[in-house]
N, C-alpha and C positions, 0 to 999 in steps of 0.2 A: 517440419519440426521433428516428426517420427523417426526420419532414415538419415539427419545429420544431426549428433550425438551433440555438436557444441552449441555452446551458450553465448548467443551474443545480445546488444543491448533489448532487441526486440522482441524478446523470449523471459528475461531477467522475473519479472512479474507472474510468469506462471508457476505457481504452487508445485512441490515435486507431483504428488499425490496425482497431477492430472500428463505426468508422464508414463501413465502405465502401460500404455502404446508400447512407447519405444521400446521399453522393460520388453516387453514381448516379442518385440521384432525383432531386436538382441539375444534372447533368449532361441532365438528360431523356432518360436511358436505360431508367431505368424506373419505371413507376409502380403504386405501391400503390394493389389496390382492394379494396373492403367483399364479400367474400363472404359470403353468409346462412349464419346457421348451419344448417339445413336442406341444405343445397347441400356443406356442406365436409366434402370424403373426408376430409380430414386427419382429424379427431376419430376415426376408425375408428384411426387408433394413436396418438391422443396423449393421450385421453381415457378411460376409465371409461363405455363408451353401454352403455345398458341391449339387448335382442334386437332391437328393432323399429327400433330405429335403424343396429345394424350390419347386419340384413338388405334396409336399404335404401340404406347407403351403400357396402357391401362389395362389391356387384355394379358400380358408380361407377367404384371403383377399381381393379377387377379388367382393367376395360374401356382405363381410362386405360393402365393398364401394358402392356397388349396391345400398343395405339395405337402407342403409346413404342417399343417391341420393334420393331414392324413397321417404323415409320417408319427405325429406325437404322439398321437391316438392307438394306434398301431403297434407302437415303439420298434418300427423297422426304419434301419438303416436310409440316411437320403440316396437317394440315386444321383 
């Protein structure tokens, strides 16, 4: 829905207000990219991972959130 602009019947019912994606992606403020699933902390709370998969992504994002904290705290720049 973000990166093809037209409207077709399966889209008709989405409010403009929740197209501010695209607004943006058009704008070239931001841009969406392909993360592997292998690679994405997200599934650690949005998914159902069996152990081997949260004891490899859960340390990820443990790390991230640190990151995040520090950086705010700090007000320096993310790396």
């Amino acid at each position: 829905i973000a990166s093809r602009p037209g409207i077709n019947n399966k889209t008709k019912h989405i409010a403009l207000r929740y197209h501010f994606v695209r607004h943006h992606i058009a704008d070239g403020e931001i841009a969406p990219v392909k993360c592997d699933t292998l690679l994405n902390v997200a599934d650690v709370l949005t998914k159902a991972v069996d152990r081997k998969t949260f004891q490899r992504l859960a340390p990820m994002l443990v790390k991230s959130v640190k990151r995040d904290a520090v950086t705010k705290s700090s007000g320096a720049d993310p790396v």
